[in-house]
PAZA-21689 format. One record per residue: residue in three letters; x, y, z of N, C-alpha, C in turn; residue number from 1. Coordinates in steps of 0.1 Angstrom, whole numbers, plus 5000, padded with zeros to 4 digits. Layout:
N
@r->Ala | n_px->X | n_py->Y | n_pz->Z | ca_px->X | ca_py->Y | ca_pz->Z | c_px->X | c_py->Y | c_pz->Z | k->NUM .
...
***
This chain:
115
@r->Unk | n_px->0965 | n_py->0634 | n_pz->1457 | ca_px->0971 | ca_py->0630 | ca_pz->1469 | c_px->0973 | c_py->0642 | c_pz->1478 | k->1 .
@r->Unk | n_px->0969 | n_py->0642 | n_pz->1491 | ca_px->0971 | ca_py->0654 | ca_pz->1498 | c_px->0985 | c_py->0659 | c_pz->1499 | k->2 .
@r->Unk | n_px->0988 | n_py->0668 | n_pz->1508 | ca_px->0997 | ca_py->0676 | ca_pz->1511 | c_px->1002 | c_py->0669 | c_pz->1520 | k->3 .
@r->Unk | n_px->1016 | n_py->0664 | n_pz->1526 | ca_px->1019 | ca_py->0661 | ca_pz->1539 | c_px->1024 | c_py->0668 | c_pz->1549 | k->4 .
@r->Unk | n_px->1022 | n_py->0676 | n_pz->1556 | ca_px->1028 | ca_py->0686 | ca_pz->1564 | c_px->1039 | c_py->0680 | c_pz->1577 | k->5 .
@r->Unk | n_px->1036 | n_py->0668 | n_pz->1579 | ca_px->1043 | ca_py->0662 | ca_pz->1592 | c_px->1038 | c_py->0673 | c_pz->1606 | k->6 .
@r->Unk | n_px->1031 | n_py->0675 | n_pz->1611 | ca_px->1024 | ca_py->0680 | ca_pz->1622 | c_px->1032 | c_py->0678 | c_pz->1630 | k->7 .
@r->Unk | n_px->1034 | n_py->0668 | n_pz->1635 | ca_px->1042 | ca_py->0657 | ca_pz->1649 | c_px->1058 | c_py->0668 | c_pz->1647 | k->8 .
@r->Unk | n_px->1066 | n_py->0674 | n_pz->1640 | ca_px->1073 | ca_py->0675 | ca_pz->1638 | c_px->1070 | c_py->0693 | c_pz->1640 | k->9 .
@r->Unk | n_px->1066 | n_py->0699 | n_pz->1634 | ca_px->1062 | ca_py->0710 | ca_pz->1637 | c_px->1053 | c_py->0715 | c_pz->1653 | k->10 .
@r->Unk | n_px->1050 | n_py->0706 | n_pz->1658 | ca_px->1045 | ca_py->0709 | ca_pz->1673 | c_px->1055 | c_py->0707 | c_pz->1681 | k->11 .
@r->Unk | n_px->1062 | n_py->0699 | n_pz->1679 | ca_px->1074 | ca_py->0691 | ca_pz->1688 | c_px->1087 | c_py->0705 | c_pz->1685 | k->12 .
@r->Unk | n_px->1086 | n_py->0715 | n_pz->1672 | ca_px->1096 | ca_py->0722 | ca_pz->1673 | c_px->1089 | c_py->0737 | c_pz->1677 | k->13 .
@r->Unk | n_px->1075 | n_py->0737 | n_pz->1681 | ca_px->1067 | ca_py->0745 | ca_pz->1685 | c_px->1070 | c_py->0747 | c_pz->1707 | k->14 .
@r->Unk | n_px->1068 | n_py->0734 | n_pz->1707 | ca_px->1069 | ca_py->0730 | ca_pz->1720 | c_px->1083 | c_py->0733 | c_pz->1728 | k->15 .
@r->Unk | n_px->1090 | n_py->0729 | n_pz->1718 | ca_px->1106 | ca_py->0728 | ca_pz->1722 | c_px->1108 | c_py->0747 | c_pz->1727 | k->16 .
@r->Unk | n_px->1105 | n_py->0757 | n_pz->1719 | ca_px->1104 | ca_py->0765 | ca_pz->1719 | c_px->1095 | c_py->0775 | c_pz->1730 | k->17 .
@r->Unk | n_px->1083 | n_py->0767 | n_pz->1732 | ca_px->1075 | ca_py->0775 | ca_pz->1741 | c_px->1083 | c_py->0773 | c_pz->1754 | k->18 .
@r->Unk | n_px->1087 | n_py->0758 | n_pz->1756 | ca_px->1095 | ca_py->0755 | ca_pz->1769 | c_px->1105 | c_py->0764 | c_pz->1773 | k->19 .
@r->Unk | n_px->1114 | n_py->0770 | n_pz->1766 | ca_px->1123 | ca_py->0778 | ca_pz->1766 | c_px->1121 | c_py->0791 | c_pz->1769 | k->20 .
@r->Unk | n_px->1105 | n_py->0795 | n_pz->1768 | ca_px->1100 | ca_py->0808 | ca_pz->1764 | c_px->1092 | c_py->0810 | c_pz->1781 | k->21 .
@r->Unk | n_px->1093 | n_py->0798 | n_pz->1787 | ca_px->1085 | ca_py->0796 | ca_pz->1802 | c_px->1092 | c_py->0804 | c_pz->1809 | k->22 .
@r->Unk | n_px->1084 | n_py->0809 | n_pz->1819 | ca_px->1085 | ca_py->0823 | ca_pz->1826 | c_px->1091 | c_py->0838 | c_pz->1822 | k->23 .
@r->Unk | n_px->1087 | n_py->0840 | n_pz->1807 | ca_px->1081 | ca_py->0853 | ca_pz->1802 | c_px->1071 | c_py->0858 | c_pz->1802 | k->24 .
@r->Unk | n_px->1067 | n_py->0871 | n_pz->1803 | ca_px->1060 | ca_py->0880 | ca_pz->1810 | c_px->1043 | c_py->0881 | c_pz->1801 | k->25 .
@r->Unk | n_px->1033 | n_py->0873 | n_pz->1805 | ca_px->1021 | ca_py->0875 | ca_pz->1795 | c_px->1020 | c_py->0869 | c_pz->1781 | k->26 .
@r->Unk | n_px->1018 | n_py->0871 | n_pz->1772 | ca_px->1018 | ca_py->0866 | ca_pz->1759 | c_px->1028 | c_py->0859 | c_pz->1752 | k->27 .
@r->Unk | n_px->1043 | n_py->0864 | n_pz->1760 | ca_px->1054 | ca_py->0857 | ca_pz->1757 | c_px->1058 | c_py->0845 | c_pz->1756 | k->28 .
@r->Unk | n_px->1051 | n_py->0839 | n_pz->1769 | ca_px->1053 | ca_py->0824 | ca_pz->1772 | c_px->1045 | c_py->0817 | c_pz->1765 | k->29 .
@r->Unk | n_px->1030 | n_py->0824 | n_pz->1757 | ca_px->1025 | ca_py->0811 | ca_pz->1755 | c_px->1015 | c_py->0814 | c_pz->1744 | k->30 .
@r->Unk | n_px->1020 | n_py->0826 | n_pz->1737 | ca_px->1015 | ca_py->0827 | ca_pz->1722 | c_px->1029 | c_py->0823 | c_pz->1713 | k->31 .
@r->Unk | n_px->1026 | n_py->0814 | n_pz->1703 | ca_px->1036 | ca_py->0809 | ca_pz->1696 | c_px->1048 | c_py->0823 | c_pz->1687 | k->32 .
@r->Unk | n_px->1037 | n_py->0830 | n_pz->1680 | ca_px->1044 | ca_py->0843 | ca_pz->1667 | c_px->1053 | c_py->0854 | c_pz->1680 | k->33 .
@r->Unk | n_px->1047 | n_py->0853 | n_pz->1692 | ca_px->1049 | ca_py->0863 | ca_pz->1702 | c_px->1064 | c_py->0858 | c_pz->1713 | k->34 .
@r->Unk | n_px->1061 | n_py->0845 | n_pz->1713 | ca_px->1075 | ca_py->0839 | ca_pz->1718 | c_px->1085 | c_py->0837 | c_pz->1712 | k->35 .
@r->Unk | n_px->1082 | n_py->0831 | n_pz->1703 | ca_px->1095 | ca_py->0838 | ca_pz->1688 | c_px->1105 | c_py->0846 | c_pz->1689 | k->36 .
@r->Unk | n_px->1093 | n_py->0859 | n_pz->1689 | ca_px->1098 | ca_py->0870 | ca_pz->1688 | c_px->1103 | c_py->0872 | c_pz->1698 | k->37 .
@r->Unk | n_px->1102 | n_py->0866 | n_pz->1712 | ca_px->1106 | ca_py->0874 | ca_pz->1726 | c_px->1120 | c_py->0866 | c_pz->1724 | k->38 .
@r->Unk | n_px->1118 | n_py->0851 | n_pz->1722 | ca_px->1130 | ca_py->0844 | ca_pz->1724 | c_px->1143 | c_py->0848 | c_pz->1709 | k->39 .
@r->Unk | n_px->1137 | n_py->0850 | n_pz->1702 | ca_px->1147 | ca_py->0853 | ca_pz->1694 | c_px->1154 | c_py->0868 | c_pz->1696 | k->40 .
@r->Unk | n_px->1149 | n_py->0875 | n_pz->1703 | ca_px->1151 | ca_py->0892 | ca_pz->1710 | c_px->1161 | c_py->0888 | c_pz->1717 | k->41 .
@r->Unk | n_px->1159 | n_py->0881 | n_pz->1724 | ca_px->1163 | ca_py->0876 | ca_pz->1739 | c_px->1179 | c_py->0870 | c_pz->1737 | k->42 .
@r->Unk | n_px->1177 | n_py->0862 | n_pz->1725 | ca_px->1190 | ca_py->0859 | ca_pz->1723 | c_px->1203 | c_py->0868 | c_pz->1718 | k->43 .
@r->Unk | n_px->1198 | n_py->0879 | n_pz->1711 | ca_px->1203 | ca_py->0893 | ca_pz->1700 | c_px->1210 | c_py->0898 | c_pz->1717 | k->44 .
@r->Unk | n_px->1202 | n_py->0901 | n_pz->1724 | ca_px->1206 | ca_py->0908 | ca_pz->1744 | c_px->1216 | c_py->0900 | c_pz->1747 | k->45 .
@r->Unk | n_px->1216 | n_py->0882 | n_pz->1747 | ca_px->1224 | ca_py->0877 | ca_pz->1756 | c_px->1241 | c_py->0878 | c_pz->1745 | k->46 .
@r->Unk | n_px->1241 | n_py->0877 | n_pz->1735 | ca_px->1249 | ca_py->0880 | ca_pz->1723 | c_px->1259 | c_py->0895 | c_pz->1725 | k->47 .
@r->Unk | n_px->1252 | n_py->0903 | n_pz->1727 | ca_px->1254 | ca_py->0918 | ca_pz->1728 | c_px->1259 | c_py->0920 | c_pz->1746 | k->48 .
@r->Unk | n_px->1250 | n_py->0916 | n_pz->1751 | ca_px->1258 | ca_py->0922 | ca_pz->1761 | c_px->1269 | c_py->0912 | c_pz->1772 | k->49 .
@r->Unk | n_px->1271 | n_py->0900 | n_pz->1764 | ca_px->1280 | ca_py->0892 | ca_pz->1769 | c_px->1296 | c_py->0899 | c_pz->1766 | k->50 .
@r->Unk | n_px->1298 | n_py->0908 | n_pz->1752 | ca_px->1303 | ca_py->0918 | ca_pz->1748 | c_px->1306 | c_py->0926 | c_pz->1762 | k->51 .
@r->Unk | n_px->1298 | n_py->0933 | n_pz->1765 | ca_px->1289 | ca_py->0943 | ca_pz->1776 | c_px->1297 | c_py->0945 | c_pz->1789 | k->52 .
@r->Unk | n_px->1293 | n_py->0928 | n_pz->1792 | ca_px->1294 | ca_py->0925 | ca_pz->1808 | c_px->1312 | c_py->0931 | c_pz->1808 | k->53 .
@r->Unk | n_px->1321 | n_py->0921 | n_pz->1799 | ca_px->1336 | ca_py->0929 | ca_pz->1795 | c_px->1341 | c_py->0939 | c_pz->1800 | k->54 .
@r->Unk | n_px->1329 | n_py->0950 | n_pz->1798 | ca_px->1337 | ca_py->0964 | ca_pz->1796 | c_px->1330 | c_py->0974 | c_pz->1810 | k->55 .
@r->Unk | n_px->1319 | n_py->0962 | n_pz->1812 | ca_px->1310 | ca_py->0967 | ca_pz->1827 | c_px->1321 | c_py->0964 | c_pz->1842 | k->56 .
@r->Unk | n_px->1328 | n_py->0951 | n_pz->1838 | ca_px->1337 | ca_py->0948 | ca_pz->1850 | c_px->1351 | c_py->0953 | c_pz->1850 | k->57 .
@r->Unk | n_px->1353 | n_py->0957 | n_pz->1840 | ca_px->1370 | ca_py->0966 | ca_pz->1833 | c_px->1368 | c_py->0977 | c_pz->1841 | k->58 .
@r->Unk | n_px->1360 | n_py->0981 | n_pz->1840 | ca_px->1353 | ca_py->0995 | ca_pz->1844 | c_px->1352 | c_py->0997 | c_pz->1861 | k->59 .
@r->Unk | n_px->1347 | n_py->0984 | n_pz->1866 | ca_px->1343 | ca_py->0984 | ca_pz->1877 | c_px->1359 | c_py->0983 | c_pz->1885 | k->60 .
@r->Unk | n_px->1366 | n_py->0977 | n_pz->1879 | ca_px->1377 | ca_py->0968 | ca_pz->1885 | c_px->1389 | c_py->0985 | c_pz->1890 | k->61 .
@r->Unk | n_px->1389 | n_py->0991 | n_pz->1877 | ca_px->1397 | ca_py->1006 | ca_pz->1874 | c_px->1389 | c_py->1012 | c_pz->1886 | k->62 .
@r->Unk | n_px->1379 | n_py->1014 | n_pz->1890 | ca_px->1376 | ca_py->1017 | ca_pz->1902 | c_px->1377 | c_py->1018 | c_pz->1914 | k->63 .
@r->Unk | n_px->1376 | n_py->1003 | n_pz->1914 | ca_px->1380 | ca_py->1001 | ca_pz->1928 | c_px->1392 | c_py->1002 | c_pz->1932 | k->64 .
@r->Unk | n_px->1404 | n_py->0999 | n_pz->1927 | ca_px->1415 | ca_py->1001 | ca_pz->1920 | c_px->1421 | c_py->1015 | c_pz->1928 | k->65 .
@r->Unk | n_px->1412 | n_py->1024 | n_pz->1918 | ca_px->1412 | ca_py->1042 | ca_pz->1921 | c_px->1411 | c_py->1041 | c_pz->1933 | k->66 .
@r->Unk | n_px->1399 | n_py->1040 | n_pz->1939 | ca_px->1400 | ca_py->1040 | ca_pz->1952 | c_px->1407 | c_py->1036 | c_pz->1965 | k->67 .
@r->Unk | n_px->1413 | n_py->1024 | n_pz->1962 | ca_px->1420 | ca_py->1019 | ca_pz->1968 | c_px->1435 | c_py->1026 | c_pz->1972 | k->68 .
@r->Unk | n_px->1439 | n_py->1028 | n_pz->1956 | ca_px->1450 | ca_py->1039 | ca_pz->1956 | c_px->1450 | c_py->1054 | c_pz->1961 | k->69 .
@r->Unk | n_px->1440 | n_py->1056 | n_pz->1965 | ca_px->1435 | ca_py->1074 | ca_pz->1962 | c_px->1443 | c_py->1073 | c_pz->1980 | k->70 .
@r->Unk | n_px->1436 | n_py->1059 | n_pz->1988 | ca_px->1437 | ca_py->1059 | ca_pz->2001 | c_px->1456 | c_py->1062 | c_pz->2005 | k->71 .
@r->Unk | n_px->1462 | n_py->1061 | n_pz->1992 | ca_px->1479 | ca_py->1061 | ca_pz->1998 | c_px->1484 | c_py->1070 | c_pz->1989 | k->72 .
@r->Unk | n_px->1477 | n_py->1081 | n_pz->1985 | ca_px->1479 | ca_py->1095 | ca_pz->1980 | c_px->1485 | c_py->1096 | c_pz->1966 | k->73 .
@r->Unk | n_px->1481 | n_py->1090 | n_pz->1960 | ca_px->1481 | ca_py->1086 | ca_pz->1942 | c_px->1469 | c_py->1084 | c_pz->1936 | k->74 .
@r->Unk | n_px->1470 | n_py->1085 | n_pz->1919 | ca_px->1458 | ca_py->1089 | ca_pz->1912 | c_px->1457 | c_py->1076 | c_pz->1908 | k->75 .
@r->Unk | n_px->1450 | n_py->1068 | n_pz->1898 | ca_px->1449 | ca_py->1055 | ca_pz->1892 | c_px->1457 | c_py->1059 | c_pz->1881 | k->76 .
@r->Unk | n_px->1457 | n_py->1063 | n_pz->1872 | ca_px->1466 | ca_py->1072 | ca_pz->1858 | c_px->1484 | c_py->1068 | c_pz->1865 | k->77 .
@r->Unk | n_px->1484 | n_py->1075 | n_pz->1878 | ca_px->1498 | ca_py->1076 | ca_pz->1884 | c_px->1507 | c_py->1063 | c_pz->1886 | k->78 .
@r->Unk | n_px->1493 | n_py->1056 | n_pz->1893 | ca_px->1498 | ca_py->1041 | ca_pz->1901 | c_px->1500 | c_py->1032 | c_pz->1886 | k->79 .
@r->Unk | n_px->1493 | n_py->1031 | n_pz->1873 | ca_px->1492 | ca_py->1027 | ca_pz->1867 | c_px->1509 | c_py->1025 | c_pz->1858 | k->80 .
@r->Unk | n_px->1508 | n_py->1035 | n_pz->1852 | ca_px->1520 | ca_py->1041 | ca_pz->1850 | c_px->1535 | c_py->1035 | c_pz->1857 | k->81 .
@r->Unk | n_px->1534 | n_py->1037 | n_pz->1866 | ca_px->1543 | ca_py->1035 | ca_pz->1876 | c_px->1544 | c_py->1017 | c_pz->1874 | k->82 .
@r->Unk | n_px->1533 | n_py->1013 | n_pz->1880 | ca_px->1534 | ca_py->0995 | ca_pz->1877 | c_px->1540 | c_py->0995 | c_pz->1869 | k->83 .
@r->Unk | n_px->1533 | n_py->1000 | n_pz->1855 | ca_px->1541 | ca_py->0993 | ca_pz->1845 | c_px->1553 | c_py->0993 | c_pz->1841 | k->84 .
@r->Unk | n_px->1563 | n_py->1008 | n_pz->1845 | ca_px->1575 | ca_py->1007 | ca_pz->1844 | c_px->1584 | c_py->1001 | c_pz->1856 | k->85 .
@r->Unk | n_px->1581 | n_py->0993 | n_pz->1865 | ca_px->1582 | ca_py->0988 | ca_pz->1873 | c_px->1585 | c_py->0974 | c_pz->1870 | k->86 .
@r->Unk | n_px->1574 | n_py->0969 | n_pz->1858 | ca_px->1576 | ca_py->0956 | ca_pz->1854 | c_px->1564 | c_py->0949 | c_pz->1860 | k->87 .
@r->Unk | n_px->1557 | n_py->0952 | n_pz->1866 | ca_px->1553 | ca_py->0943 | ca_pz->1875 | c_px->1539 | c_py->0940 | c_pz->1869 | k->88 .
@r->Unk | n_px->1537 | n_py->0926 | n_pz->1866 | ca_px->1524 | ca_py->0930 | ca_pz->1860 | c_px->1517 | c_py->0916 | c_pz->1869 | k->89 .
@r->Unk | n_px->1505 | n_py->0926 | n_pz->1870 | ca_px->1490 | ca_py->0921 | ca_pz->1873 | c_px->1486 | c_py->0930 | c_pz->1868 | k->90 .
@r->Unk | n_px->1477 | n_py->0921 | n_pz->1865 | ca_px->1462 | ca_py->0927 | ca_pz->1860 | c_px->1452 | c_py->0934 | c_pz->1865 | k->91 .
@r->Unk | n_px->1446 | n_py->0943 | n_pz->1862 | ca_px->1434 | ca_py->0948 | ca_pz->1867 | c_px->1424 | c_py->0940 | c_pz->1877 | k->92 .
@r->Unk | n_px->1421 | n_py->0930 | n_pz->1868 | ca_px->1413 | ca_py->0924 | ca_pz->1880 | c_px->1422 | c_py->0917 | c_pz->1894 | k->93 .
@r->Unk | n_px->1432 | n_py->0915 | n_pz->1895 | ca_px->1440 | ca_py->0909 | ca_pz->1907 | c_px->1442 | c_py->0924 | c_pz->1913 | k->94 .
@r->Unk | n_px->1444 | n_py->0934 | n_pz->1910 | ca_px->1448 | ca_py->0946 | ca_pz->1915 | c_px->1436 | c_py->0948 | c_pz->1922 | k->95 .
@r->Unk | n_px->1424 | n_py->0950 | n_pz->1917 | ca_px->1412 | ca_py->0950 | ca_pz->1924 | c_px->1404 | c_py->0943 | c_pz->1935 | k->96 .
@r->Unk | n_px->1407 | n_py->0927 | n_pz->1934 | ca_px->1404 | ca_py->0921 | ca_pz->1946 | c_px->1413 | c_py->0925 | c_pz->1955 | k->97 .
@r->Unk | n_px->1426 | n_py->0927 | n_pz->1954 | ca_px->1437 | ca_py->0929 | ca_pz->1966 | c_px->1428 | c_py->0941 | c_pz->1971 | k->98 .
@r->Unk | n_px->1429 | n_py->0953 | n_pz->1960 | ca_px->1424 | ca_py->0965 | ca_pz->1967 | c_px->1413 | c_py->0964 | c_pz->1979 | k->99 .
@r->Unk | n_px->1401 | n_py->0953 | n_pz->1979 | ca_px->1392 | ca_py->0952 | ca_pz->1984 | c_px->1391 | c_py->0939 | c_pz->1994 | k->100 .
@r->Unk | n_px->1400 | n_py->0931 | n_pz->1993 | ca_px->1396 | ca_py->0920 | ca_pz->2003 | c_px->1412 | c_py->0923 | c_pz->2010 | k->101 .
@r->Unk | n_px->1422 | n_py->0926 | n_pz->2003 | ca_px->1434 | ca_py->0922 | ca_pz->2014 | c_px->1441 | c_py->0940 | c_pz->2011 | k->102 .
@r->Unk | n_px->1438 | n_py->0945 | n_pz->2015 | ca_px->1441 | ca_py->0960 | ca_pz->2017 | c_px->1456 | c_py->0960 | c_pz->2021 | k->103 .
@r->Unk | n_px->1463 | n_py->0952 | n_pz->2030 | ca_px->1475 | ca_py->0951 | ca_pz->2037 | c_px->1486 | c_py->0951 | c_pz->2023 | k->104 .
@r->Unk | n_px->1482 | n_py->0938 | n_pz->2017 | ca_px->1488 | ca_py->0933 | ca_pz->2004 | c_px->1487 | c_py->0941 | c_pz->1994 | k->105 .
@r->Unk | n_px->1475 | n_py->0947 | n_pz->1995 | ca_px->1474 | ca_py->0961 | ca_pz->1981 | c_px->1486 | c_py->0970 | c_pz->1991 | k->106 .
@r->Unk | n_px->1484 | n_py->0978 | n_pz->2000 | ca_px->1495 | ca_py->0987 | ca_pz->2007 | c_px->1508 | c_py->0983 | c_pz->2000 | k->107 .
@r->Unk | n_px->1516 | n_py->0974 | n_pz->2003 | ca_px->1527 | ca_py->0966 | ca_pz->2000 | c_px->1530 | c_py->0965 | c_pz->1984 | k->108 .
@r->Unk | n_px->1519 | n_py->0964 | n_pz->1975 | ca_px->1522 | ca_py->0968 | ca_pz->1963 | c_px->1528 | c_py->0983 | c_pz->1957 | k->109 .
@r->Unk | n_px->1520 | n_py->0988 | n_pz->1964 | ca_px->1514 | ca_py->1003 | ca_pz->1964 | c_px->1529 | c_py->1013 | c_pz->1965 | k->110 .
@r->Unk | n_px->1532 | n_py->1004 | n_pz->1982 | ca_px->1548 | ca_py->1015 | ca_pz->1985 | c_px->1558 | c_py->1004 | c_pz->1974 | k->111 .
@r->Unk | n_px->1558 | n_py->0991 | n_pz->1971 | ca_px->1565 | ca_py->0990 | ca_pz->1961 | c_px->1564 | c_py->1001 | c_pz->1947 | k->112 .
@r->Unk | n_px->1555 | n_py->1005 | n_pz->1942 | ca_px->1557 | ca_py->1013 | ca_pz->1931 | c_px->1559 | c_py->1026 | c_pz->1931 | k->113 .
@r->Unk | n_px->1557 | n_py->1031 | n_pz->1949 | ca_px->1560 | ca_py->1045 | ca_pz->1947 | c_px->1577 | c_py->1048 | c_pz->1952 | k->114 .
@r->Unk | n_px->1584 | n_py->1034 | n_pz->1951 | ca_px->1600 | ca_py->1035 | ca_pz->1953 | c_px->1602 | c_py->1043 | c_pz->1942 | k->115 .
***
């Protein structure tokens, strides 16, 4: 009696896959051992730097932040500090949009902490 391999079932999880693998770069999208490999890569990147993005916007936020503060003659280290014994808590990222969309409202924070 032959071998049964179920074909239909192995193309259909071939397929499923190459779909996923559509608009990668040459070989990616439409050699089967090659999209595998791209899509299974691919996923190891979105895993890792979803981690990443975290510590990319923390970063970014402390920035803007700095600078915002630097404009009313304090360090980010200083203004920090200060919040915190202050009580006053927001977070980095609300500190940051103020810094940059409502500047008035950052000021107003700002001479609150340097009481």
């Amino acid at each position: 009696m032959p071998r049964s391999v179920n074909s239909v079932a192995s193309r259909a999880r071939r397929k499923k896959l190459l779909k996923k693998t559509k608009g990668y770069f040459g070989r990616r999208s439409n050699v089967w051992t090659v999209a595998k490999n791209a899509y299974e890569k691919g996923l190891t990147y979105a895993y890792r730097d979803r981690k990443t993005k975290k510590r990319n916007f923390r970063s970014l936020w402390i920035q803007r932040i700095n600078a915002g503060v630097r404009e009313h003659g304090m360090s980010y280290s200083e203004f920090m500090g200060k919040l915190n014994k202050k009580g006053i808590a927001l977070n980095r990222k609300v500190l940051a949009d103020l810094a940059m969309n409502q500047p008035k409202a950052f000021a107003e924070v700002v001479k609150v902490v340097k009481k």
